[in-house]
C-alpha positions as CSV (number, residue, x, y, z in Angstrom):
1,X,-28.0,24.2,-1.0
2,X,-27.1,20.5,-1.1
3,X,-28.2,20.4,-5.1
4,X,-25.8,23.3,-5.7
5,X,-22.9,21.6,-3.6
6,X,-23.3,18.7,-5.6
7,X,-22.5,20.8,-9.2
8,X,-20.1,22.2,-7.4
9,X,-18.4,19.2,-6.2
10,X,-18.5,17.7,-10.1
11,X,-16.6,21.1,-11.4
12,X,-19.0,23.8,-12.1
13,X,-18.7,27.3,-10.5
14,X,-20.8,28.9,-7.8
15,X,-22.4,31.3,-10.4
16,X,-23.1,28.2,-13.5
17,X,-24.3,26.0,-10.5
18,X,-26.9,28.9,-9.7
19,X,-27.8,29.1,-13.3
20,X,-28.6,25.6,-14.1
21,X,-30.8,25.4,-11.2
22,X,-32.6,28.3,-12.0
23,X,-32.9,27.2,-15.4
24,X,-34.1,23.2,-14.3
25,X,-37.1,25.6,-12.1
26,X,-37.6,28.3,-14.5
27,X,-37.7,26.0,-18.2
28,X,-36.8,28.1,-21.1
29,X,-36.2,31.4,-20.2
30,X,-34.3,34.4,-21.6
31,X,-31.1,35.7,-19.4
32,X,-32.9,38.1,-17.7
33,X,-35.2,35.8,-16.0
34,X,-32.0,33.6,-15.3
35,X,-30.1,36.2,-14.2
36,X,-32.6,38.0,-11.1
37,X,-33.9,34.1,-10.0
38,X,-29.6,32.7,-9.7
39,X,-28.9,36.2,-8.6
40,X,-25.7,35.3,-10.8
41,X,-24.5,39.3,-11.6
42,X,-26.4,40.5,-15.0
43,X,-22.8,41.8,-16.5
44,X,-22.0,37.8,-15.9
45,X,-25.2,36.4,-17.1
46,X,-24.3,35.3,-20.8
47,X,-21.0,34.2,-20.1
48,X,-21.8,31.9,-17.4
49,X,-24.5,30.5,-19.5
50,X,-22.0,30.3,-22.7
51,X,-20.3,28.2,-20.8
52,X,-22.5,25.7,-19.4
53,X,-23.3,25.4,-23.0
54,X,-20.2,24.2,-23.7
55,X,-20.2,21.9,-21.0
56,X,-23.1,20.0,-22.1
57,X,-25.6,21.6,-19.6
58,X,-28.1,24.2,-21.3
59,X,-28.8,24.3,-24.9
60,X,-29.3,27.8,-26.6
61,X,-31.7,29.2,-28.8
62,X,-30.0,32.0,-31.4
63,X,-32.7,34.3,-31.4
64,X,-33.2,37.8,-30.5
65,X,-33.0,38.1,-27.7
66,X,-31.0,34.7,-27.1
67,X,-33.0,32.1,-24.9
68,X,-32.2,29.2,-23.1
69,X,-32.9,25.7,-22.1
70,X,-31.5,23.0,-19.3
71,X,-30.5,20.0,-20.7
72,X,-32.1,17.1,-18.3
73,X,-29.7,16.6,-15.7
74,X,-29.2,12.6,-16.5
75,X,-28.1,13.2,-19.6
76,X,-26.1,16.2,-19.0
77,X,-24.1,14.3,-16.3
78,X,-23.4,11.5,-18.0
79,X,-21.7,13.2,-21.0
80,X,-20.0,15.9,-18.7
81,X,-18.4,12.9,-17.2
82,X,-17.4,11.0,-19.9
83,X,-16.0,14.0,-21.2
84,X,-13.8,15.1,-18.3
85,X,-12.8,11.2,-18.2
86,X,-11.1,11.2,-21.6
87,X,-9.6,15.1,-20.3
88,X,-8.2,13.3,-17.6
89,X,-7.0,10.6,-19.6
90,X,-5.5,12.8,-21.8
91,X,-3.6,14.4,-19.2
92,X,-2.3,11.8,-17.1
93,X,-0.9,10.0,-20.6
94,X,0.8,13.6,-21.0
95,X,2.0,13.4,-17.3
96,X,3.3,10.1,-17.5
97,X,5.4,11.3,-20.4
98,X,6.7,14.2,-18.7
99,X,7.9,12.5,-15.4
100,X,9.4,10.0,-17.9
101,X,11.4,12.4,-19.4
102,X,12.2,14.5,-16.2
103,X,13.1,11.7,-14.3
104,X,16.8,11.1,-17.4
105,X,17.2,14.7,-17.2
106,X,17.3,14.6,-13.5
107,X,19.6,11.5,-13.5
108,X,21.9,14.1,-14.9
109,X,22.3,16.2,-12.0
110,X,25.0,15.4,-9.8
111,X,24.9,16.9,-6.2
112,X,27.8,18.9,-4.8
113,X,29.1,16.3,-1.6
114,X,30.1,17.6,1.3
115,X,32.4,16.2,4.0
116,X,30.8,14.6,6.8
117,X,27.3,16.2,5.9
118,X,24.6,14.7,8.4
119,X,20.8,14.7,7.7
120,X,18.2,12.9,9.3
121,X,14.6,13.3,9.7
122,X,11.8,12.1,12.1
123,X,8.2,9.9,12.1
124,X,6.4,9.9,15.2
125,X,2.7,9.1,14.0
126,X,1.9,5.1,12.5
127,X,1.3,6.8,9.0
128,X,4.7,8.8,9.4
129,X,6.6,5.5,10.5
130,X,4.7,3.4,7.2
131,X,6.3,6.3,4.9
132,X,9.6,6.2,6.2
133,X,9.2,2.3,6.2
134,X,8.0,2.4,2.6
135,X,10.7,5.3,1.3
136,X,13.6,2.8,2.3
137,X,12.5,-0.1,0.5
138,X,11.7,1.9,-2.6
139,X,14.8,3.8,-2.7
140,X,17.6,0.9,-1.2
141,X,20.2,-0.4,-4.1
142,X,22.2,-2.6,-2.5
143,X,21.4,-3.5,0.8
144,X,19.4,-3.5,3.9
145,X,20.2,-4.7,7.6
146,X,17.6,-4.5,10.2
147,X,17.1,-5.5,13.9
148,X,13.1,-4.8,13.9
149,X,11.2,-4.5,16.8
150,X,8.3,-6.6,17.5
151,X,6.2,-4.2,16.6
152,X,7.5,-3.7,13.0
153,X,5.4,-7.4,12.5
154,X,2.3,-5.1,10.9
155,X,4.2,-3.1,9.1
156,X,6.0,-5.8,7.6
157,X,2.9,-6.9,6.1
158,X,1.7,-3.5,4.6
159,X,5.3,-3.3,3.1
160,X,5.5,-7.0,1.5
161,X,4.7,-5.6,-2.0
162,X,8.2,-3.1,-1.8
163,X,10.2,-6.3,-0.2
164,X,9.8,-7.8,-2.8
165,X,10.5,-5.5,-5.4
166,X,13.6,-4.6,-3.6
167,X,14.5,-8.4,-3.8
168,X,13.5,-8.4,-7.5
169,X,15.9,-5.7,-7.9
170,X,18.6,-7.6,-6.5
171,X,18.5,-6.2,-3.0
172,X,20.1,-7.8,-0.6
173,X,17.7,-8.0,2.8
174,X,18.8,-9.3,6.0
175,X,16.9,-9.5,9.3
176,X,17.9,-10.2,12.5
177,X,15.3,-11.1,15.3
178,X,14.2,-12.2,18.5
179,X,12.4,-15.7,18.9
180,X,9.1,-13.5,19.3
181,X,9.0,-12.0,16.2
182,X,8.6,-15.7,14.6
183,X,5.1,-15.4,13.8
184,X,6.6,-13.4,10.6
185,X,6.9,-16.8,9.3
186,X,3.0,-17.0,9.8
187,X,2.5,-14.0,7.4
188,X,4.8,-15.2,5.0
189,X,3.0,-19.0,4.9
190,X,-0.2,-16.8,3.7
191,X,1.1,-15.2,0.8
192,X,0.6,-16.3,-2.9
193,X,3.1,-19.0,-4.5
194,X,4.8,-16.9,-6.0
195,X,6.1,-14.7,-3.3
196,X,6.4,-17.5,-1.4
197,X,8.9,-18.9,-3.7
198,X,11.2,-15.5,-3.6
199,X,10.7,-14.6,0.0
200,X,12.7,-18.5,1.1
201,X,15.6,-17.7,-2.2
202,X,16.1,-14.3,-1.6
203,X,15.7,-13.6,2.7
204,X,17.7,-13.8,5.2
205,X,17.3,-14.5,8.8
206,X,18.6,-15.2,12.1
207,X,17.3,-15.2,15.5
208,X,19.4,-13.7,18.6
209,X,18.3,-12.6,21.8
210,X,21.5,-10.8,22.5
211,X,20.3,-7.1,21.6
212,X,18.6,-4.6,23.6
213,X,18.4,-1.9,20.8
214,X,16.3,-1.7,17.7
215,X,18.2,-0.4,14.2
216,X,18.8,-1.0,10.0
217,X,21.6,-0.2,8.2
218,X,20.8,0.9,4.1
219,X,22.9,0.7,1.4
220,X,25.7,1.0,4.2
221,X,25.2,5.1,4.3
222,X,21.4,5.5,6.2
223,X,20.6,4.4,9.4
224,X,17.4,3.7,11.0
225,X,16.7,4.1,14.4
226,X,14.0,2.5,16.4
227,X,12.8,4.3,19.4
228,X,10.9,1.6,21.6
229,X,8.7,3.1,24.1
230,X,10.4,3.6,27.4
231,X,6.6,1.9,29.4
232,X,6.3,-0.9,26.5
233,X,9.4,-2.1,24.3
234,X,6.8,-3.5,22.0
235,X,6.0,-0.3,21.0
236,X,7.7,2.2,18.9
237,X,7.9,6.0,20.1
238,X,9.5,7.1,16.7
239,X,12.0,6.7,14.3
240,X,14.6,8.6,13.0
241,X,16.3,8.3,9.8
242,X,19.9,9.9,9.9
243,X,21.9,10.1,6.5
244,X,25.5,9.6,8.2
245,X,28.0,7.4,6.2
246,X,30.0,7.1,9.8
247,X,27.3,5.9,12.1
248,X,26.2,3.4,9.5
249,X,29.5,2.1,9.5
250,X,29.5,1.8,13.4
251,X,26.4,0.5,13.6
252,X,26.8,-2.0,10.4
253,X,30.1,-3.3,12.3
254,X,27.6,-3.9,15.3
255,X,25.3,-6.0,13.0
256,X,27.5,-7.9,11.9
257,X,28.5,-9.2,15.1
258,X,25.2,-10.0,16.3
259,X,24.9,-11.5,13.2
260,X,27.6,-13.8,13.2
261,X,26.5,-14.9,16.9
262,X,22.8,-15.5,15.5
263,X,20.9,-19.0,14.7
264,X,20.4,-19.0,10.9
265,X,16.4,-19.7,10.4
266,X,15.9,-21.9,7.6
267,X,12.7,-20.2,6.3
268,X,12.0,-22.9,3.7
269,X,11.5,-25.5,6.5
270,X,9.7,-23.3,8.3
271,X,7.5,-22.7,5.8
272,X,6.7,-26.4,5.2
273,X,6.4,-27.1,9.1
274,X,3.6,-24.0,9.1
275,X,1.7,-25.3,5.9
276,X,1.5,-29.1,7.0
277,X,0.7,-27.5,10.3
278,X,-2.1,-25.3,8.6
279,X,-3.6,-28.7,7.0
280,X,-3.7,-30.4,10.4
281,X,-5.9,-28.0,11.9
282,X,-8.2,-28.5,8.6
283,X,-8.4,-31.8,8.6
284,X,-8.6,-32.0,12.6
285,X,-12.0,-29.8,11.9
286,X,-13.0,-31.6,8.6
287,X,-12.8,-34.8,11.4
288,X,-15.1,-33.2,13.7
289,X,-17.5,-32.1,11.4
290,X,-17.2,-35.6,9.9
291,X,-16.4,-34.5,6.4
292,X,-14.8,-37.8,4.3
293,X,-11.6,-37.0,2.5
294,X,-9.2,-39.3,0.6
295,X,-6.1,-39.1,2.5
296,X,-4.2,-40.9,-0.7
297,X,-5.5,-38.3,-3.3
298,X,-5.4,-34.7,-1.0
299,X,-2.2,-35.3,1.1
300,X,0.8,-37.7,-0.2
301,X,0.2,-35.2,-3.5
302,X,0.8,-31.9,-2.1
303,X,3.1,-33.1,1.0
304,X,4.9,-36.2,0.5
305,X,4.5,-39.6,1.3
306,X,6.5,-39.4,4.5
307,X,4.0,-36.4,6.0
308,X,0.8,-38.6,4.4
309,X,1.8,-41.5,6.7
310,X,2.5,-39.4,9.5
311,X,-1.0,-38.2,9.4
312,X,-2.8,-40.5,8.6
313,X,-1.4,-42.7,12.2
314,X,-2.4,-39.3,13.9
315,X,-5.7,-39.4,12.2
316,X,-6.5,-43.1,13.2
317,X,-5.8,-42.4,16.4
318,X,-7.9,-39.8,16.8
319,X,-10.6,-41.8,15.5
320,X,-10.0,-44.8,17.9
321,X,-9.9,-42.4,20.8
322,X,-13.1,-40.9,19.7
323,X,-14.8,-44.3,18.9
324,X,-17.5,-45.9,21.8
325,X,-16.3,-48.9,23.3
């Protein structure tokens, strides 16, 4: 049974899976034979071999009457599967074009807007939450306002990749937290260079303490509503997504209050206080393990001579303290 789920797992049928088995035990046989030891229905018989045939797996002799042959299995495999790869090549070249071509057609259809239409949908599950997370970055234009939760912190870091295509795209990206959700700039400090470099030109953030609700504002027409858990603020219950051009105004009013009344966080300096703070700790456990390093040649060239000095007196007097008298 587990041989004949495995065929059928690759693509072949229930009856050509019974076939080619029979055939592997039986050797060359005539369709009869095949037929009462797959107990694959005789009126089905030569078609199901025909077409294992054409899929590589039994070869046929034409004689009267018509016998057959398995081809060995390693052999059969591999070309069945380099076969269906170049299908599926094929067809996902073919798909690509057609979603390329539906996608300007469909840029052609204009919806019929009605007055003060609402719509809104909800996520509840952590997959749910990371699709509706995901959606709005993909599909933002102009902007996005957000007062995250602390909990959005992991989810910021599975979305990165959209943040900053949204900023590629010109998006503008504001967020306002609390002082709790600055370990963000932690996750940031590990990224590559490059994002690095368009995550300090391109966000924007201030810190407030001032708010007791959770919310984003897109493209000044969605609005995103954080339910925090009513045991554990820290937690998020669900979130709704409500498509109401008068709410987001309300609510984008709100934000920009708070925002006004928030500290602007000046993520390129803390960027640079997290990476020469990153360096410390290596160097305080390159110290301990008593690895030798040339202060001159690793640090003034990647921080600057006034961050070299400055630890290189913290260094020495590490070293005094540790010294024996």
């Amino acid at each position: 049974m587990q041989k004949k789920k495995l065929l059928l797992d690759i693509g072949l049928n229930a009856y050509e899976a019974a076939a080619y088995l029979s055939l592997l035990k039986l050797g060359v046989s005539e369709a009869s034979t095949v037929y009462r030891d797959s107990e694959v229905p005789y009126g089905k018989i030569y078609t199901v071999l025909e077409s294992l045939a054409g899929k590589g797996f039994v070869e046929v002799q034409t004689s009267r009457p018509k016998k057959f042959r398995a081809v060995d299995p390693e052999l059969a495999l591999d070309a069945f599967f380099e076969k269906r790869k170049a299908e599926v090549e094929r067809e996902m070249a073919l798909l690509k074009v057609s979603v390329e071509e539906a996608k300007q057609a469909l840029k052609a259809v204009s919806p019929q807007k009605r007055t003060n239409e609402v719509f809104w949908t909800t996520a509840i599950t952590e997959s749910e939450i990371m699709k509706f997370a995901t959606s709005v970055y993909r599909e933002v234009k102009k902007s996005i306002c957000v007062i995250p939760p602390t909990l959005g912190m992991p989810i910021i870091a599975s979305l990165l990749p959209e943040i900053i295509k949204a900023l590629d795209r010109g998006v503008k990206i504001r967020l306002l937290i609390s002082p709790r959700f600055l370990a963000l700039v932690s996750l940031f400090s590990m990224q590559e260079e490059e994002t690095r470099v368009k995550l300090k030109k391109s966000l924007d953030i201030r810190l407030s303490q001032n708010f007791d609700s959770y919310f984003g504002v897109v493209d000044d027409s969605v609005v995103i509503l954080f339910q925090p858990h009513p045991q554990d603020k820290d937690r998020v219950l669900s979130v709704v997504k409500i498509w109401d051009s008068g709410l987001a105004k309300n609510l984008k009013e709100e934000f920009e209050l708070l925002w006004m009344a928030g500290e602007r966080l000046d993520l390129e300096e803390k960027l640079k206080v997290e990476e020469v703070s990153e360096l410390d700790e290596e160097l305080e456990e390159e110290l301990e393990l008593g690895v030798d390093f040339d202060l001159e040649d690793d640090l003034e060239e990647d921080l600057g001579l006034k961050e070299a000095l400055s630890l290189r007196k913290s260094l020495r007097r590490k070293t005094n303290s540790d010294s024996p008298d």
